[in-house]
matplotlib code that plots the C-alpha trace (Angstrom):
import matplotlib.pyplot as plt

x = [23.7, 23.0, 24.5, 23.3, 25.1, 28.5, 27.2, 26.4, 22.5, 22.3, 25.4, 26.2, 26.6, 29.6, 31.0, 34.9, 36.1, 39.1, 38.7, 39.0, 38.0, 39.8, 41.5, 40.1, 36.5, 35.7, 39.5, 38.1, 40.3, 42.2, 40.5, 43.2, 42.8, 43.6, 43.1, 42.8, 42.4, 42.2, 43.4, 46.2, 44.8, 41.7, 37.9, 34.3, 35.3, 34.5, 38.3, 38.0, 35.8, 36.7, 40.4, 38.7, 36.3, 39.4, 38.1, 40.0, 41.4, 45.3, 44.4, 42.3, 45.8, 49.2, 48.9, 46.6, 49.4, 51.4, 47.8, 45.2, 46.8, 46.8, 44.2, 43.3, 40.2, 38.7, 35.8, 34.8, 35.0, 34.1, 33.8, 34.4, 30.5, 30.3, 28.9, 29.8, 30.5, 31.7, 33.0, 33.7, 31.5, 33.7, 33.5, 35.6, 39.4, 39.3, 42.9, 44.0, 46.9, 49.7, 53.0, 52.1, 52.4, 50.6, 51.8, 53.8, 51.0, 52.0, 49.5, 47.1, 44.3, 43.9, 42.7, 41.6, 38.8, 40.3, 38.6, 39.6, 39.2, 38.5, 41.6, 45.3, 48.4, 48.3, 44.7, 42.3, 39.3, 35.8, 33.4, 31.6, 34.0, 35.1, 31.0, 30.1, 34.3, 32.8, 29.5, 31.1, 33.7, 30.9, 29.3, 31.9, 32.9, 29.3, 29.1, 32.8, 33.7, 37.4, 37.9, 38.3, 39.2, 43.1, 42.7, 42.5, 45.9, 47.0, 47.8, 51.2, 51.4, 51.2, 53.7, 56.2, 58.3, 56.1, 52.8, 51.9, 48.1, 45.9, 48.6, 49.4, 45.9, 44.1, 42.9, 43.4, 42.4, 38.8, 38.5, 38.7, 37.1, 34.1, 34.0, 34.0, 30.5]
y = [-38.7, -39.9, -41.5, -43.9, -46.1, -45.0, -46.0, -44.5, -46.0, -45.6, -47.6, -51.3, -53.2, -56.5, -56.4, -57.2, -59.7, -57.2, -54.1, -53.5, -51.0, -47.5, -46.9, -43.2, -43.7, -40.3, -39.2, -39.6, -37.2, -38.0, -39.0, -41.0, -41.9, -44.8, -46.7, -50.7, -52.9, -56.6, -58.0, -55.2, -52.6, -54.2, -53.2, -54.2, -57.6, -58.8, -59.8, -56.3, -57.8, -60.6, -59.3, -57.2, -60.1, -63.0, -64.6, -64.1, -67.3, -67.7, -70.2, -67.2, -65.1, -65.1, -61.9, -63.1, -65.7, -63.6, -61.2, -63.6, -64.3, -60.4, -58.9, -55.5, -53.6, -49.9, -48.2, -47.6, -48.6, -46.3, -48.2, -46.3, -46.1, -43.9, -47.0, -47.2, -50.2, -49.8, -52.9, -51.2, -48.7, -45.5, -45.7, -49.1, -49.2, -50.4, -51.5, -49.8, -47.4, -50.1, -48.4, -44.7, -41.3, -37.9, -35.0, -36.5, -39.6, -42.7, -45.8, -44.1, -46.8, -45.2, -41.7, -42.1, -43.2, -45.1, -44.4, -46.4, -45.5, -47.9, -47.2, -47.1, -44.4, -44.0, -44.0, -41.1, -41.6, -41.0, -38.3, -40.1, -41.2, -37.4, -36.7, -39.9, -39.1, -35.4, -36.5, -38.9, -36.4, -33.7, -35.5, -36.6, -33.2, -32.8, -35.7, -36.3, -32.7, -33.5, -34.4, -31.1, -29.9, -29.9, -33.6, -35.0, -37.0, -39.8, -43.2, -42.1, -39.2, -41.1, -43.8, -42.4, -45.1, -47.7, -46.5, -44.4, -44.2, -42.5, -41.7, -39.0, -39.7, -38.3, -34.6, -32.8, -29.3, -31.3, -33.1, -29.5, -27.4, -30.2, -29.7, -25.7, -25.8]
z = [106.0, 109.6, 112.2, 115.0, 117.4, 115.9, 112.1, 109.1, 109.4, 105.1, 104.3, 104.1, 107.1, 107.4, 110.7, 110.7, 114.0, 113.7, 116.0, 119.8, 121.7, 121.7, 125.2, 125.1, 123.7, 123.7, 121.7, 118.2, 116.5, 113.2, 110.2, 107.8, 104.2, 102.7, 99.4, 98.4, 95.5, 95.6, 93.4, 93.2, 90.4, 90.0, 91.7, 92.4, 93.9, 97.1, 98.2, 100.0, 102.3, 102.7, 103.7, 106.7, 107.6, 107.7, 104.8, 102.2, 100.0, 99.1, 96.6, 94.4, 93.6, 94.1, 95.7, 98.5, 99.3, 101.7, 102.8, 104.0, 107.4, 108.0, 110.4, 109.5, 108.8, 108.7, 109.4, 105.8, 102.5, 99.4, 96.2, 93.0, 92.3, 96.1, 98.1, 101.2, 103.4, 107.5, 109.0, 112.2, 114.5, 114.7, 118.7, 118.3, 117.3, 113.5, 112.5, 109.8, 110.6, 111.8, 113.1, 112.5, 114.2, 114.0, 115.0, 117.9, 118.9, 117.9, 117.7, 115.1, 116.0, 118.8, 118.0, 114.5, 112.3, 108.9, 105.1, 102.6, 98.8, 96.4, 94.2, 93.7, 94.1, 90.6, 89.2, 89.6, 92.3, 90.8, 91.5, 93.3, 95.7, 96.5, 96.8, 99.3, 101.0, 101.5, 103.0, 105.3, 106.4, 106.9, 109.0, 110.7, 111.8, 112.9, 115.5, 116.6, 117.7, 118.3, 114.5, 112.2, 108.8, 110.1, 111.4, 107.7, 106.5, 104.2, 105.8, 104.0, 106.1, 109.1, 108.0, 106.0, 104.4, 104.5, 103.0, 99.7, 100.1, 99.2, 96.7, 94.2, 92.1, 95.2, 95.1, 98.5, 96.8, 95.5, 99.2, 100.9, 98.5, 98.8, 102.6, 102.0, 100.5]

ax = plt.figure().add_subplot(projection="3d")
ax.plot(x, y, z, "-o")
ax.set_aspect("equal")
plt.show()
């Protein structure tokens, strides 16, 4: 896995109008976890992208009725099969973290790049997820030199009380014993 310009250069491409730029470019530190499903609970549809892209019908489900005015995005997406879509360059803000703190920072955007998982709380990722999630991460680590093994959290870790995510279906132990080999 490469990178070029702040992109994975083997991944899908769809650029998301929602992302600004960090205010400390070169602070690219945190690396948060996330998962999505649109419809709730279901995958391989495209209403993932359309949410991060604005496009995104109410008319299609209920659900999207209260979502589709929402402007949020992330820097990846990794569908169950392990593809990978970024929406946003990892030097750019991607807006995926809301009201959050780490460790004492607030404004999560800021500092961090955002992964989500194809999935739910509740239902176990695939292998291939944790095998593209690895790869990404590794090579992360190798070009960002702020981020590290210890800079790895759950969007529920950085807002407690509002979000779950990645959930209890997620395996830390796999994710870490992955990025050991």
């Amino acid at each position: 896995m490469h990178l070029a310009e702040h992109r994975i250069t083997d991944c899908c491409q769809i650029i998301s109008p929602n992302f600004d730029e960090r205010p400390d470019p070169d602070d690219i530190s945190l690396i948060v976890i996330h998962c999505i499903s649109l419809p709730p609970g279901e995958f391989g549809t495209a209403c993932i992208d359309q949410l991060f892209c604005n496009g995104l019908n109410p008319a299609d489900h209920t659900y999207f009725e209260s979502i589709h005015q929402l402007k949020v995005s992330a820097h990846l997406l990794i569908k169950r099969t392990g593809e990978t879509t970024q929406y946003v360059p990892f030097n750019l803000r991607a807006w995926h973290a809301g009201m959050s703190e780490y460790q004492g920072r607030q404004r999560c955007n800021d500092f961090s790049i955002g992964i989500e998982l194809e999935g739910t709380d509740t239902i176990p990722y695939t292998s291939e997820q944790y095998t593209q999630l690895i790869a990404v991460i590794d090579c992360l680590l190798k070009h960002y030199p702020k981020l590290s093994r210890q800079a790895i959290t759950g969007h529920c870790d950085i807002a407690p009380g509002r979000k779950t995510d990645p959930g209890p279906a997620f395996d830390w132990d796999r994710l870490f014993k992955g990025l050991d080999q």
